[in-house]
C-alpha positions as CSV (number, residue, x, y, z in Angstrom):
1,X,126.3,101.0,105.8
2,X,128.4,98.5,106.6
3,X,131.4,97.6,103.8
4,X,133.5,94.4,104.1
5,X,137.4,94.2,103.7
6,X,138.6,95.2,100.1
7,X,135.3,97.3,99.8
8,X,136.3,101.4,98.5
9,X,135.6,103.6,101.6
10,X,135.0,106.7,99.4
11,X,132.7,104.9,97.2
12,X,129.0,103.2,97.5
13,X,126.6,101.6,95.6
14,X,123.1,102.5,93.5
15,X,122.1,99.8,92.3
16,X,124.8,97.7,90.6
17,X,126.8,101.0,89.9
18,X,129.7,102.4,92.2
19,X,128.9,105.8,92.5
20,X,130.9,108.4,95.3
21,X,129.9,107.8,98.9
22,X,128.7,111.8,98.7
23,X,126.9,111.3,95.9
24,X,124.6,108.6,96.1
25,X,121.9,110.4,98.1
26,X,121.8,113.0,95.3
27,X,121.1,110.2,92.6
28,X,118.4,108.8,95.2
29,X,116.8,112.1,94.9
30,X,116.6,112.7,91.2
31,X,115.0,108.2,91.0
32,X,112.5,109.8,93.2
33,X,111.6,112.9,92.2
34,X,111.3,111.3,88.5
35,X,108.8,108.4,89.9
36,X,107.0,110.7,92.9
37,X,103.6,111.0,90.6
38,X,102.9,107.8,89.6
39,X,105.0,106.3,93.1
40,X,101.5,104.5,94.3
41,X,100.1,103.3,91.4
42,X,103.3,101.6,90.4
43,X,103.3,100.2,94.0
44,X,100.1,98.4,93.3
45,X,100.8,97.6,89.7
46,X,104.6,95.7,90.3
47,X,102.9,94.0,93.8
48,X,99.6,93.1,92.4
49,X,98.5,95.2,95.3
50,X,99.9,92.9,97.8
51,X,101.8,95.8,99.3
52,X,98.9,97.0,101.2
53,X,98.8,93.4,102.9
54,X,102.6,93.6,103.8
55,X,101.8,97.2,105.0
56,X,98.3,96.2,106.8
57,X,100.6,93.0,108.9
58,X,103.0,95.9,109.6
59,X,100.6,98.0,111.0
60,X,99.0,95.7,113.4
61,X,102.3,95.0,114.5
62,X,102.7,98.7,115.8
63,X,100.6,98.0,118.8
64,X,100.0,101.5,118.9
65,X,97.5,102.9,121.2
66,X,96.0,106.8,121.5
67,X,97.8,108.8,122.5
68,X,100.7,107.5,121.7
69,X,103.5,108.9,119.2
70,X,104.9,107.2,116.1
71,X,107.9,108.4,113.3
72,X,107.1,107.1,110.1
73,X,110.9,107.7,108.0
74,X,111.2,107.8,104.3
75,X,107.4,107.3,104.3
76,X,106.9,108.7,101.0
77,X,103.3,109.0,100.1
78,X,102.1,108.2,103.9
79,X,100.4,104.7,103.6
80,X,101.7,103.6,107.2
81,X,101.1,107.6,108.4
82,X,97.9,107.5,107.8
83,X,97.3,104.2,109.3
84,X,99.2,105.2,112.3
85,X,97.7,108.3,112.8
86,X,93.9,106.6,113.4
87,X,95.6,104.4,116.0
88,X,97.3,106.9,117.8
89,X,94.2,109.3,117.5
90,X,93.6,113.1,118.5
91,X,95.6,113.1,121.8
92,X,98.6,110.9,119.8
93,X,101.0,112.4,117.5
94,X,103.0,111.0,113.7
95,X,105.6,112.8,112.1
96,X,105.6,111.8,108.7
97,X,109.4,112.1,107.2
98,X,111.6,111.8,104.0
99,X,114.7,113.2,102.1
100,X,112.6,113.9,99.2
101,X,110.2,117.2,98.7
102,X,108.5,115.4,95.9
103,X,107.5,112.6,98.1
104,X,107.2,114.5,100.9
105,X,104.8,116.8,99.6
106,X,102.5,114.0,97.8
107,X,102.5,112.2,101.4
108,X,101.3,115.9,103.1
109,X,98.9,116.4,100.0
110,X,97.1,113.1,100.3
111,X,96.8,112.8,104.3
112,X,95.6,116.3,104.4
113,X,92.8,115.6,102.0
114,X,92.1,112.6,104.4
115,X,91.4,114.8,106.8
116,X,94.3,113.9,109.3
117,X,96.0,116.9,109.7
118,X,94.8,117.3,113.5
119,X,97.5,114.6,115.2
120,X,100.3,114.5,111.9
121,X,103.5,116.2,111.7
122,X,105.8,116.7,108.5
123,X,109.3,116.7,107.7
124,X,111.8,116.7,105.4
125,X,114.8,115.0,106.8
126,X,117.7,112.4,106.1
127,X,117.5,109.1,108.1
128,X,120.9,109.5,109.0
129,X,120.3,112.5,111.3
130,X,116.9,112.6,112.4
131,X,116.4,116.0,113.4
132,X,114.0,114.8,116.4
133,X,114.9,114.7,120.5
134,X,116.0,111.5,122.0
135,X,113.3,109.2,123.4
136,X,110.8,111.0,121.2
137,X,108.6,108.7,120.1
138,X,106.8,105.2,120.8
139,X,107.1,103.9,117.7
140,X,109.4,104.3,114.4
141,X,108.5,102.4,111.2
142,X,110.8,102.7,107.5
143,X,109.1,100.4,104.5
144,X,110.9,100.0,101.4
145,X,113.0,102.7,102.1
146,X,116.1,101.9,104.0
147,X,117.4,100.5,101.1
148,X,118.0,103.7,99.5
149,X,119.9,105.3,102.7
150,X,123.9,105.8,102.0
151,X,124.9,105.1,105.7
152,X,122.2,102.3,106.8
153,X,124.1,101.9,110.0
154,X,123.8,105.6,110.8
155,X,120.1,105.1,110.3
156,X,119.6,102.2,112.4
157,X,121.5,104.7,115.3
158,X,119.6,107.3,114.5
159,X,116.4,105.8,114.8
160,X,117.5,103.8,118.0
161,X,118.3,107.6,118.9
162,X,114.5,108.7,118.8
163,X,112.6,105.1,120.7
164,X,111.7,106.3,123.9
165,X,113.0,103.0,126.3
166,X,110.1,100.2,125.7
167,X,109.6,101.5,121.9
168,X,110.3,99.4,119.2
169,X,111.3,100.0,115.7
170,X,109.6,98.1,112.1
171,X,111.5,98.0,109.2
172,X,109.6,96.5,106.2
173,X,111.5,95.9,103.4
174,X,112.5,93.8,100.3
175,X,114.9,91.0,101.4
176,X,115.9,87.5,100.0
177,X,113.1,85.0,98.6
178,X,113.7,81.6,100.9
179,X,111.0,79.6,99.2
180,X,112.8,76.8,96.5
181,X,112.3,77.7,93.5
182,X,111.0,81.3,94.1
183,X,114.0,83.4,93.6
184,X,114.3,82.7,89.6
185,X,111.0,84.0,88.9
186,X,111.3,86.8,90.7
187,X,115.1,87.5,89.0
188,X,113.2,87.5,85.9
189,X,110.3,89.9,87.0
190,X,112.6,92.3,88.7
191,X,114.7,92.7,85.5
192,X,112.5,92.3,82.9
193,X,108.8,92.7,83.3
194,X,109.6,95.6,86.4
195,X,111.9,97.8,84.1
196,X,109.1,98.0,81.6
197,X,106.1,98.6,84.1
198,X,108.7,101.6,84.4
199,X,108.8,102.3,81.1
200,X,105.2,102.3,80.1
201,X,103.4,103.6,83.2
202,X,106.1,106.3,84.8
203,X,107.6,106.9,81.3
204,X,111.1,106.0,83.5
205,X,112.6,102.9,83.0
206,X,116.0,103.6,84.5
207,X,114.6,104.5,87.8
208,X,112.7,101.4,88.1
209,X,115.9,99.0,87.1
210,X,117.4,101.3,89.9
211,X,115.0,99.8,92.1
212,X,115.8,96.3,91.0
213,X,119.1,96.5,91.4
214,X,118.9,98.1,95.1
215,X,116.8,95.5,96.2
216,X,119.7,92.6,94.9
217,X,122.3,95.1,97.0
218,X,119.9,95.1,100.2
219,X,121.0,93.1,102.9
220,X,119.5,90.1,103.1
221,X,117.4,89.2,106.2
222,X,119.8,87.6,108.6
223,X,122.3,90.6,108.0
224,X,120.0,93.4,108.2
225,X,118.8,91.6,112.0
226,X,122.4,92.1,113.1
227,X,122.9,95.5,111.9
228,X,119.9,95.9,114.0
229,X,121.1,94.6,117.1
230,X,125.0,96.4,116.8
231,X,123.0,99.8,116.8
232,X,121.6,98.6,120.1
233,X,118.5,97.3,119.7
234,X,117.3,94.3,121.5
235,X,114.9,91.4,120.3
236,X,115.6,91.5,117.3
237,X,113.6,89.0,114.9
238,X,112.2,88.9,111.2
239,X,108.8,87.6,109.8
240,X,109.2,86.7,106.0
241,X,106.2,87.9,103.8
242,X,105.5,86.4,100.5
243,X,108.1,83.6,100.6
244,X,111.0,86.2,101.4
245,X,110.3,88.8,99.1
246,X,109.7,91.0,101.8
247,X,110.7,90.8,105.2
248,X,109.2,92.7,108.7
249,X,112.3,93.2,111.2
250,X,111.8,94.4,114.5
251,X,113.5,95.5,117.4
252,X,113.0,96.8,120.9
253,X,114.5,99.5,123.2
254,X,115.3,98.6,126.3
């Protein structure tokens, strides 16, 4: 994570609270765990379903082929997994990863029952330290959760880590709405209406004004592109989705 000048360097944000650096991934956890069972059902309720569209673009983005491997990190319940794992096919191989066992385990559940199991991997591991070899994979994808990482810089190196040389990482995330006129509506939704979605669907409205508030602390898209390329990646562009409220980076491996 990078921290500008006058920033604490023992302390880091969740949401608009400073917590301790070491704690943070610990109250990560706990927003997680609490939302885990209703996680995709809230996805389609606060996006109108629209999610699946910004995951479907990612997706084709991939350009995975069979055989091929992919590392899908903090990939929660396994949307781009399982999307992944038909491309890549029997002879191909995706790992499925997160921090969370909640998550994790809902991701495993649901892929399994989709019958996947014969090219998918699981793991339960930090984004900081991917416990994988380097030039492991083809691919690496993270949507909507390197937000929630303490040290996003050590997870942009980590992942760089992994990318065999030609690979390319996709990080879909929420970013900064660029359309006039967008971003008060959606100040308004994130902080009102999205708090009480929480409230009345996951019975959890303090996890969900979490959310909010990460997405305001997220860098926006400009920044997160040169994190990208100061962990060595090269290529580096962005595709705003939905006027800016999400945003596709990508970088290559060279």
């Amino acid at each position: 994570m990078q921290k500008t000048s006058g920033e604490n360097p023992d302390t880091t944000h969740f949401g608009f609270e400073e917590v301790a650096w070491a704690e943070k991934a610990g109250k990560v956890r706990d927003v997680f765990d609490s939302v885990a069972s209703r996680y995709d059902l809230m996805n389609d309720l606060m996006s109108a379903g629209i999610h699946r569209l910004w995951k479907k673009f990612t997706i084709e983005q991939t350009g995975l082929r069979p055989g091929q491997r992919a590392l899908d990190v903090a990939g929660g319940t396994g949307d781009l997994s399982s999307a992944m794992a038909r491309k890549t096919g029997a002879e191909g191989l995706v790992v499925l990863t997160d921090i969370n066992a909640a998550m994790l385990e809902r991701g495993r559940n649901r892929l399994l029952d989709e019958g996947l199991a014969g090219n998918l991997s699981f793991a339960q591991a930090n984004a900081e330290c991917l416990p994988f070899a380097d030039d492991s994979f083809d691919c690496v994808t993270i949507a909507f959760g390197l937000r929630n990482v303490t040290d996003k810089d050590a997870a942009l190196r980590s992942m760089f880590r992994v990318l065999r040389p030609g690979g390319q990482l996709l990080v879909l995330e929420f970013s900064q709405p660029v359309v006039p006129g967008l971003k008060p509506f959606y100040e308004f939704y994130s902080f009102h209406i999205l708090p009480v979605l929480g409230r009345l669907i996951a019975s959890d409205e303090d996890s969900y004004r979490y959310l909010a508030e990460s997405i305001r602390r997220h860098p926006d898209q400009e920044t997160l592109s040169g994190m990208m390329s100061a962990a060595g990646f090269e290529k580096t562009q962005y595709h705003n989705l939905s006027g800016g409220i999400v945003a596709l980076h990508r970088g290559y491996k060279f």
